[in-house]
C-alpha positions in Angstrom: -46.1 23.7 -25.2 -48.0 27.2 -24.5 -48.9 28.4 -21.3 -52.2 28.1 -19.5 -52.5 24.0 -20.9 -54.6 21.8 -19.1 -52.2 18.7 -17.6 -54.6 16.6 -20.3 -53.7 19.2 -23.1 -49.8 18.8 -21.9 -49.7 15.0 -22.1 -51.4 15.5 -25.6 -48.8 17.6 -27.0 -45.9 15.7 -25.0 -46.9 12.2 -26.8 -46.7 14.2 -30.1 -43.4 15.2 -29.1 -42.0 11.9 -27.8 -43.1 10.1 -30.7 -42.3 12.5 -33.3 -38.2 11.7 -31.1 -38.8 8.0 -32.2 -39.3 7.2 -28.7 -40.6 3.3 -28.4 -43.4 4.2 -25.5 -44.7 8.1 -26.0 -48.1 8.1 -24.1 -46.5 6.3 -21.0 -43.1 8.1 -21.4 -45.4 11.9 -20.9 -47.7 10.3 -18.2 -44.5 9.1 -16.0 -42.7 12.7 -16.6 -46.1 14.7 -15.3 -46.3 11.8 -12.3 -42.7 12.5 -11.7 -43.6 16.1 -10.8 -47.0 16.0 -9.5 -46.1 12.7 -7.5 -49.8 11.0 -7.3 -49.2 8.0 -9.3 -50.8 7.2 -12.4 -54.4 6.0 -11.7 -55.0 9.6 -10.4 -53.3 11.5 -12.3 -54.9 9.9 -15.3 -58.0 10.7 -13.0 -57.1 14.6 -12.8 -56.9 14.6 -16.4 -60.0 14.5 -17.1 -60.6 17.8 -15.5 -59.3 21.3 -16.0 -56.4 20.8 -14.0 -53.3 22.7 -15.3 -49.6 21.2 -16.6 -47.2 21.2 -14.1 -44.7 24.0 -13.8 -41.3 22.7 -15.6 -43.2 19.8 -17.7 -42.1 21.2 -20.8 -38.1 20.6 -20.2 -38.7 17.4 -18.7 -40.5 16.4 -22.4 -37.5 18.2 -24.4 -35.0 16.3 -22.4 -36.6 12.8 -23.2 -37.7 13.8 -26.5 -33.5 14.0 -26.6 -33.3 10.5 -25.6 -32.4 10.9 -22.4 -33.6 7.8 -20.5 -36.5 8.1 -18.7 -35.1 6.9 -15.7 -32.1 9.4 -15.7 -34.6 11.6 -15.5 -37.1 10.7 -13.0 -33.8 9.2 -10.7 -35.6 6.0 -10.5 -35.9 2.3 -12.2 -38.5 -0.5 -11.3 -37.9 -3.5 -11.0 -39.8 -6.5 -10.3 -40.9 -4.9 -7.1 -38.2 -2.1 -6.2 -37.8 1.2 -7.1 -33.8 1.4 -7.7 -31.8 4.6 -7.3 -30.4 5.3 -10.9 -28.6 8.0 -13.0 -25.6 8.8 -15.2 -23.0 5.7 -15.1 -24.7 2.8 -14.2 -26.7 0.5 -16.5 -30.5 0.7 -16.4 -31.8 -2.8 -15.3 -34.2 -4.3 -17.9 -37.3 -6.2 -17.7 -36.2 -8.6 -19.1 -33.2 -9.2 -15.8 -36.2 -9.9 -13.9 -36.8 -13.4 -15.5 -33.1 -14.4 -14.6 -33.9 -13.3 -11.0 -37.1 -15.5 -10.6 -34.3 -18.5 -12.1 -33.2 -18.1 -9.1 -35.7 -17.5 -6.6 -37.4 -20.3 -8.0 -34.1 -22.5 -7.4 -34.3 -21.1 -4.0 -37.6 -22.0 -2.9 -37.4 -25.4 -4.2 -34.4 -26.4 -3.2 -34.2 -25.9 0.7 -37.2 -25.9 1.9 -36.3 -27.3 5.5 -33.1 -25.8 6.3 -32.8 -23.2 9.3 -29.4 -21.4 7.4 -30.2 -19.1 5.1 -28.6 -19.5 1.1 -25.3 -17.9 0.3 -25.7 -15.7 -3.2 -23.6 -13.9 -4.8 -24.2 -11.4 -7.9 -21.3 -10.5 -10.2 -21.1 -7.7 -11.8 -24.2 -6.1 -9.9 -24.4 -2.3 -11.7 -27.1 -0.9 -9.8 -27.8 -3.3 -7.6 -31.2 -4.7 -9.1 -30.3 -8.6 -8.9 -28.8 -8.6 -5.4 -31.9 -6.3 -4.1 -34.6 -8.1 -5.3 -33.1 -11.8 -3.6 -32.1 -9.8 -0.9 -36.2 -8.6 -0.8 -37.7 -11.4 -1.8 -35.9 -14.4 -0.2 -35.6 -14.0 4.1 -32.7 -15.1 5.2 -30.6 -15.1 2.2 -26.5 -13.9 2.5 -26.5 -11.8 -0.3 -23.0 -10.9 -1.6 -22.7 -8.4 -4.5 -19.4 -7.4 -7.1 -19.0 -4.2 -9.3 -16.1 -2.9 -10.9 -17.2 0.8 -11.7 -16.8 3.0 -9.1 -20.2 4.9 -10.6 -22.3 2.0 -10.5 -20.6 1.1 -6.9 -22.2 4.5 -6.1 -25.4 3.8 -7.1 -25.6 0.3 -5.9 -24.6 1.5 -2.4 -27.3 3.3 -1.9 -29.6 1.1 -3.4 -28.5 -2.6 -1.5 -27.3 -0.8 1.9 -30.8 -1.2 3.5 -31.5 -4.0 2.4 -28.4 -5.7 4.2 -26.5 -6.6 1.0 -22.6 -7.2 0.9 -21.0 -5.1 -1.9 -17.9 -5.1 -3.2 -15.7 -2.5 -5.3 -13.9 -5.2 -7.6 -12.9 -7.3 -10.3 -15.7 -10.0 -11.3 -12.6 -12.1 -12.3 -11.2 -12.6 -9.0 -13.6 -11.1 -6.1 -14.8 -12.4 -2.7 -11.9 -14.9 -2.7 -12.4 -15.7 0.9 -15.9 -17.5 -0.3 -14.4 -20.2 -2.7 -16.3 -23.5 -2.5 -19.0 -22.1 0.1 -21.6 -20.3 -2.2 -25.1 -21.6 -2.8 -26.0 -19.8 -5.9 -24.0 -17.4 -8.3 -25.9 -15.3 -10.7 -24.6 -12.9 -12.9 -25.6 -10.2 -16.0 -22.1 -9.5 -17.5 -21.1 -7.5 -20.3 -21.9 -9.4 -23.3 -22.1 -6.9 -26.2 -19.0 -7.4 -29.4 -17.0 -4.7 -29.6 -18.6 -3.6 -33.0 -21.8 -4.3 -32.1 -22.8 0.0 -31.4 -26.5 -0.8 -29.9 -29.1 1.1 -31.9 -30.8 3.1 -29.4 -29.6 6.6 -28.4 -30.7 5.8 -24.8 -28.2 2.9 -24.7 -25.7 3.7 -26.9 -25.0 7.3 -25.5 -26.3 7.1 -22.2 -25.5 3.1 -20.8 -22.3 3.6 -19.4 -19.6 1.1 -21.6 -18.3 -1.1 -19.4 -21.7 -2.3 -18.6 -22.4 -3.1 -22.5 -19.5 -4.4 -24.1 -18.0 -7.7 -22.9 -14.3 -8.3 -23.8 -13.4 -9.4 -27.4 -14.5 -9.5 -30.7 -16.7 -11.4 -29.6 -18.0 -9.8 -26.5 -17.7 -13.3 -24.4 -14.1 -12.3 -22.8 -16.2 -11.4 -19.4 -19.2 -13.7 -19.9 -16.1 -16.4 -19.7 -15.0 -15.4 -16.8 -18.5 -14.9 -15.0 -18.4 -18.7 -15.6 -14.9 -19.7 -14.1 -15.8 -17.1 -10.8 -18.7 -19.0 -10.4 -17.2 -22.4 -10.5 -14.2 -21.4 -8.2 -17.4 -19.8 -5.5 -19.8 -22.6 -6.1 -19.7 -25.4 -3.3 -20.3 -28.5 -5.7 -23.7 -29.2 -6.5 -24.6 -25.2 -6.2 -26.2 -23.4 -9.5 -25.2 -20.6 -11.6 -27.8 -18.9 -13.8 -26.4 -15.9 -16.2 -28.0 -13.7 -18.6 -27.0 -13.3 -22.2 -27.8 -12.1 -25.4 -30.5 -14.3 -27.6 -27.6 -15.1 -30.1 -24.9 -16.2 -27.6 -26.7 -18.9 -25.9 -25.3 -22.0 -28.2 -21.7 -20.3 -27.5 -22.3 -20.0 -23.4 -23.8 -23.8 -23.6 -20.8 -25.0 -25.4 -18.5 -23.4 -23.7 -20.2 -24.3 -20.1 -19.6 -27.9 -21.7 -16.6 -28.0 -22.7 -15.0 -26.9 -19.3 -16.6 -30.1 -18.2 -17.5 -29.5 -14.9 -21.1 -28.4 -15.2 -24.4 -30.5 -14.8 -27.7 -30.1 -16.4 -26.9 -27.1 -18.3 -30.1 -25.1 -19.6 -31.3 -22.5 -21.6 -33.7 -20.4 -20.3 -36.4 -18.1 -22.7 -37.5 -14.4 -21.5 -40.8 -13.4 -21.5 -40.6 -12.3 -25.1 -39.3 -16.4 -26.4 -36.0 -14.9 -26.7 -33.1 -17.2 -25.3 -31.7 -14.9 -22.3 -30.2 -17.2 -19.8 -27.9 -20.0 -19.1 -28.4 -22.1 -15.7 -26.1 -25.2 -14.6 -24.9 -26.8 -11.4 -21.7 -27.5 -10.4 -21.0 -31.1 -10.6 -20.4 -32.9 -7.5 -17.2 -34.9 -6.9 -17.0 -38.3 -8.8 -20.4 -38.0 -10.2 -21.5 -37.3 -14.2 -24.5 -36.7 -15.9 
């Protein structure tokens, strides 16, 4: 990029760039990096654009660090989700779009479920990296006790700052054995664990160098060692009758189902499709005493 280019001229060149770097969204990917400096969102910058208005001073190494595959997000400092802006960078996992269907699992199970009572629902999120699960129920459903675990002191970091103001109670810890002093009491358990096999290197640069590994790989050969144990926290939290939704790959969800069934004490187990038909989540209750499907 020469000096003296227009911000349009800029963008131009910087979707060249991006996509010549094989990265999956070039024209949005320039727009966000020139927002991220100029700071007037994207309806006017694409707005001032159309005028002479010059590139941004330091636009050019923001373009060359993406065009590098560093996440966008790691970047910019920021991830959206549903409708937060989360606090993100080096060593926590970069919540995806497609988390947010697994969150409206359960805000839909919220809403329809306890319409007339005063106390607010008990939650907890296992394994919550930066925080996007736990913030967006804590945002989105008054009232609820929102309870969040993560093992990586990193992503503790990061989800500290992102969950703190929104009342949310985080925990350094093991998934397998935190927030012992709530077994039997919790309303809903969600979790997006680990899930990827051990040989299973993800083909993006942005994941595969940059996603921090305890937050891809689950346990195994199989990658289901902490998936596993998301389910058995959840039935030793759950009160009986109280649901547990958890996100998955699209190839594990006849594994998870069987598995769920086989322990025989869920209810009603179901999978759930993203927003792209791919199988993504697993929900079930926990039976109640003496009763069966």
């Amino acid at each position: 990029m020469s000096a003296g280019q227009t911000l349009a001229e800029a963008v131009t060149e910087a979707t060249a760039v991006l996509r010549d770097a094989g990265v999956p969204s070039p024209r949005v990917d320039a727009e966000l990096l020139a927002d991220h400096l100029l700071n007037v969102g994207l309806g006017r910058l694409r707005a001032m654009m159309l005028g002479d208005t010059p590139a941004p001073e330091g636009y050019a190494e923001l373009v060359a660090e993406r065009a590098g595959r560093v996440p966008l997000q790691h970047i910019t400092g920021v991830a959206h989700f549903r409708y937060l802006e989360l606090a993100v960078g080096p060593g926590v996992f970069i919540p995806r779009p497609e988390t947010e269907s697994v969150v409206q699992l359960v805000i839909d199970h919220l809403r329809a479920g306890r319409p007339r009572e005063t106390v607010g629902p008990c939650v907890v999120d296992l394994g919550t990296g930066s925080g996007a699960i736990a913030a967006s129920i804590a945002s989105e459903v008054p009232g609820a006790k929102v309870h969040a675990v993560e093992f990586s002191a990193f992503a503790h970091a990061w989800a500290e700052k992102n969950l703190a103001p929104l009342g949310v109670h985080l925990v350094l810890g093991d998934l397998r054995d935190a927030l012992q002093e709530l077994n039997g009491t919790v309303d809903v358990v969600v979790s997006n664990p680990p899930y990827i096999p051990a040989e299973a290197v993800p083909n993006e640069p942005e994941v595969a160098l940059h996603d921090p590994a305890e937050a891809l790989y689950g346990g195994g050969a199989d990658g289901m060692e902490l998936p596993t144990a998301a389910a058995a926290s959840a039935a030793r939290l759950l009160r009986p009758g109280g649901y547990f939704v958890m996100e998955h790959a699209e190839v594990q969800a006849g594994w998870i189902a069987a598995m769920m069934e086989g322990a025989g004490i869920w209810q009603g187990i179901t999978t759930h499709l993203d927003l792209n038909g791919k199988e993504r989540a697993t929900s079930a209750r926990l039976a109640m005493p003496g009763r069966t499907e």
